[in-house]
N, C-alpha and C positions, 0 to 999 in steps of 0.2 A: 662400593661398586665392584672392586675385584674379588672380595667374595662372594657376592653376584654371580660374575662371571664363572670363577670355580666351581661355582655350586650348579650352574647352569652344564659345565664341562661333566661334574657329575652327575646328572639327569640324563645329557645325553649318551652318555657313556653307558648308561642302563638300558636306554633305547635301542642302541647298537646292538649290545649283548641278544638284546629280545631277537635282532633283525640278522646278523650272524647265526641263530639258532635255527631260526623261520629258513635262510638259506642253505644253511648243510641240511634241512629234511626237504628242501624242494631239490639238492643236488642228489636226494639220496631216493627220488622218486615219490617223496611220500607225501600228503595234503596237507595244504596249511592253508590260516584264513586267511586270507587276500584282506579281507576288513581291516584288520589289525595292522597287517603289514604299509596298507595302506593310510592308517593313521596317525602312525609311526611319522611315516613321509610327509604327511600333512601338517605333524606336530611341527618337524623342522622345517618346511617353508612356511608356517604363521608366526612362527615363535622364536626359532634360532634364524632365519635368516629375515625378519623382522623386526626384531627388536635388540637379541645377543648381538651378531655379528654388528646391524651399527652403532652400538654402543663400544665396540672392542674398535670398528673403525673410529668414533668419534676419540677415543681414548688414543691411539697410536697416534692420529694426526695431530694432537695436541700436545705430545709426547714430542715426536718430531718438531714442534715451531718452538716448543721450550728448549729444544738440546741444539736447534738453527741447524736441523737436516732436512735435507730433500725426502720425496716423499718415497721410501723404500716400496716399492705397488708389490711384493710378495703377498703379503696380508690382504688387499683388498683383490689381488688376483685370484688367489684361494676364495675367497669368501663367494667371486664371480663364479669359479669351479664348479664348488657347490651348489650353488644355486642353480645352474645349467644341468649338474648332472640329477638333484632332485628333479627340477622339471621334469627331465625325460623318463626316468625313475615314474613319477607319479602318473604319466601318460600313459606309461606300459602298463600299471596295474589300472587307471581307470579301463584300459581296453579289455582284463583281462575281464574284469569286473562287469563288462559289458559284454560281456561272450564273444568277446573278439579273441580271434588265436592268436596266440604269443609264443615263439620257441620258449620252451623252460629254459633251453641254454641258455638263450639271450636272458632273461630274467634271473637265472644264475647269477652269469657274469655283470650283470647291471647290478644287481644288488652285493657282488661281492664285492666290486669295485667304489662301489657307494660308500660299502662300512669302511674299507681303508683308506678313502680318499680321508671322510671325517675323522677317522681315527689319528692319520697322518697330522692331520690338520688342528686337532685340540695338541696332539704332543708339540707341533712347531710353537704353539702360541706358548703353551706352560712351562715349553726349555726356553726357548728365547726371547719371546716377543715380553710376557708376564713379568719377568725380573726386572726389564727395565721399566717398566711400572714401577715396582716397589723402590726402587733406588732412585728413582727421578720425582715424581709427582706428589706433591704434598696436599694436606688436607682440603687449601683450598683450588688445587688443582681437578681433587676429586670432586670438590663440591661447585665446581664451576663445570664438570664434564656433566656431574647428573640433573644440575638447571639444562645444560643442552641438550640433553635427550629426554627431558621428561617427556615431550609429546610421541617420540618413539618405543619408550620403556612401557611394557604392558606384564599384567601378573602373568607366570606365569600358569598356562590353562592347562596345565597336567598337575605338576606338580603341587599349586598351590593352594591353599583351603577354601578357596571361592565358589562356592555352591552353584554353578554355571555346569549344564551337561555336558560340557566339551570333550570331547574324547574318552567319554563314560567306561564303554566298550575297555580302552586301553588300559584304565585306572584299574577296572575290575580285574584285566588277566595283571598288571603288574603286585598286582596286591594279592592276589591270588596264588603268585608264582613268590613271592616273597625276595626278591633280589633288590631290596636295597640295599 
């Protein structure tokens, strides 16, 4: 399950880069697809804040009742964060996407803000939250975390070999662009 997670950290980490790119050419005046930027956004609220995040919640709180701590809410406040700032993220590109005016500034600083929140937020977990995984939870600690989230764990729909159109669009420019 935590190289799961890692492997997820690296997927989105490729996402980001795509979405950092997209935003220094809309800071720099220049057109980008909204589709993509928008799929991006969609990828993480079906996927990372569906299934990732509460698997990394299921895993810290169960971390916590093994080590008899309170429940430290950094982690699951971050993951709230997230998901508030994608919502509004994904609102401003359906509008824009719907010919609604959008300052670019505002959509700038929305999306630049987006990439370092998430950015922030994989480094917190992989410096500190991660290691006390690895030093604390044993085999069948993992294998009691992934009976509890099996109904939350779904492949994931970018990355993984499942012939389902999902995010076609995004496969093709990632594959295109060659950054894995």
């Amino acid at each position: 399950m935590l190289k799961r997670l890692l492997r997820d950290h690296k997927h989105i980490a490729i996402l980001l880069d795509i979405l950092a790119t997209k935003q220094a050419k809309l800071a720099e005046g220049e057109a980008i697809n909204f589709n993509l930027v928008r799929d991006i956004v969609e990828y993480m609220q079906s996927y990372a804040e569906h299934s990732h995040h509460p698997l990394e919640d299921i895993t810290f709180d169960l971390y916590l009742k093994k080590m008899g701590e309170s429940n430290q809410s950094q982690l699951h406040d971050e993951h709230s964060r997230l998901a508030e700032s994608s919502g509004a993220l994904m609102y401003s590109l359906n509008m824009i996407l719907s010919d609604v005016v959008i300052s670019r500034e505002k959509l700038v600083n929305d999306l630049k803000a987006y990439i370092e929140l998430q950015q922030l937020h994989m480094q917190y977990e992989e410096r500190e939250i991660f290691p006390l995984f690895v030093k604390a939870l044993t085999d069948d600690d993992w294998n009691a975390i992934e009976k509890q989230c099996q109904q939350r764990l779904v492949d994931d729909p970018l990355f993984s070999d499942n012939d389902k159109a999902v995010f076609e669009e995004l496969k093709q420019y990632i594959a295109a662009t060659d950054i894995k």
